[in-house]
C-alpha positions as CSV (number, residue, x, y, z in Angstrom):
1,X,97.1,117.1,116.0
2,X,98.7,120.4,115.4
3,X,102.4,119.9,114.3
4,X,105.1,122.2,115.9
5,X,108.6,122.0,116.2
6,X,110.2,119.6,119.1
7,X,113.3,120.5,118.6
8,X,116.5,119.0,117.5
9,X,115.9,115.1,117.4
10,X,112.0,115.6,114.7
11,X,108.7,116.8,115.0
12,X,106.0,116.8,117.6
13,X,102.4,117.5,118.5
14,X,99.6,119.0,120.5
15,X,96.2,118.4,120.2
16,X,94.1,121.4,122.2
17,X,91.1,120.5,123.8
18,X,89.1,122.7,121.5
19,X,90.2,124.8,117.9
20,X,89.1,127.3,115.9
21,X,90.1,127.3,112.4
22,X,89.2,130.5,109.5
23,X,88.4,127.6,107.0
24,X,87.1,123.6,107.1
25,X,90.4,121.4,107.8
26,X,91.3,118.4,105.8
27,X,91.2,115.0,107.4
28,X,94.8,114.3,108.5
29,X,97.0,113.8,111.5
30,X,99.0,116.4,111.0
31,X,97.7,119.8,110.4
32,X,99.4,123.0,109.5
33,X,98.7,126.3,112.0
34,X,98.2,128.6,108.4
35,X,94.6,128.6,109.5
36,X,94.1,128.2,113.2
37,X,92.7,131.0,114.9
38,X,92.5,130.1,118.2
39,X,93.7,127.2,120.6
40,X,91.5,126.4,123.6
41,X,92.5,124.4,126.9
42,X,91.0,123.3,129.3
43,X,92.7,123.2,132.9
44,X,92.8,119.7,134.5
45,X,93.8,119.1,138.2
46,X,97.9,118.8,138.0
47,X,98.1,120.2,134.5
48,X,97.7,123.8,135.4
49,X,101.5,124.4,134.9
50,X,101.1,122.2,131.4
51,X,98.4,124.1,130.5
52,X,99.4,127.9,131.8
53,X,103.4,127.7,131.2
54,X,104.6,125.0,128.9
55,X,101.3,125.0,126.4
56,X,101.1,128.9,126.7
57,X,104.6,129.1,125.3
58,X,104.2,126.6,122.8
59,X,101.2,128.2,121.2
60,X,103.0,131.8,121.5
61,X,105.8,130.1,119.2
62,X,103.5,128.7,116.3
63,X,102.3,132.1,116.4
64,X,98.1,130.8,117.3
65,X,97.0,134.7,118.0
66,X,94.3,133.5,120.3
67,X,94.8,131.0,123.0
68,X,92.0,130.6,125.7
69,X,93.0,128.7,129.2
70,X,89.5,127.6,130.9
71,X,89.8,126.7,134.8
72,X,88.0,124.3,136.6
73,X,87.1,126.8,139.6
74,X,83.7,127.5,140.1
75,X,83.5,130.6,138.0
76,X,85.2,128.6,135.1
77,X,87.5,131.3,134.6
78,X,88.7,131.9,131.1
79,X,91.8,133.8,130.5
80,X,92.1,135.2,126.7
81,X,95.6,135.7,125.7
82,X,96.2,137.4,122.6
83,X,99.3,137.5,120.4
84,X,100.8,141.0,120.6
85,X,103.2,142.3,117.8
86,X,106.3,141.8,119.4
87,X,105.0,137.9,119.1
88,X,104.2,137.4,123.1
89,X,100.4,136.4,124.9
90,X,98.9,139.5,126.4
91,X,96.3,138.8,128.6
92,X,93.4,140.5,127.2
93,X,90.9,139.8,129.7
94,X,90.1,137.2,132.3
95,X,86.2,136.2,133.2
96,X,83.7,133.7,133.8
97,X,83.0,130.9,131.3
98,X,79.1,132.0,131.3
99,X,79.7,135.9,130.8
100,X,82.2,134.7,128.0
101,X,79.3,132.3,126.7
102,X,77.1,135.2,125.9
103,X,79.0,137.0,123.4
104,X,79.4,137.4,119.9
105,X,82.7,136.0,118.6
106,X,83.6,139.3,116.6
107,X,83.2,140.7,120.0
108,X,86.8,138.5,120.9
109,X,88.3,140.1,117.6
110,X,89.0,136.2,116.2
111,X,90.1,137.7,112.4
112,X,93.9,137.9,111.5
């Protein structure tokens, strides 16, 4: 679980359906975004404003400088958001899960 702010009132959490982190993570519930490099979602049926609005803004916060958003079409659409300096998700590209599939990582630019 990936701790964030909640807000006034404690702490709260999101677990992505898939991370990538720049180092091995220690066994805990709570783990600190230092090393996260990207957060992955995958879009169920009546989640997409969860997963494109409230999750999307979430991440942006905690300052995650990837953040992928997989839909359930039949293309399996990805949509790469990347952190831009002034702190906000650009979309930096949008394609199909098996095109994305058959790339190298560097080629997404994953290093801080």
């Amino acid at each position: 679980m990936l701790r964030r702010s909640a807000g006034p009132g404690g702490d709260g959490g999101r677990i992505p359906d898939l991370t990538l982190w720049s180092r091995p993570q220690p066994r805990s519930v709570w783990l600190t975004l230092t090393d996260l490099l990207l957060a992955v979602e995958i879009v169920s049926p009546g989640s997409e404003a969860m997963d494109e609005v409230v999750k999307r803004r979430e991440y942006e916060r905690a300052g995650i400088p990837r953040y992928w958003m997989v839909e359930r079409d039949v293309a399996q659409t990805v949509t790469l958001y990347v952190l831009s300096t002034d702190k906000t998700y650009q979309v930096a590209a949008k394609m199909p899960l098996a095109w994305l599939l058959h790339t190298a990582p560097a080629d997404h630019h994953l290093a801080r």
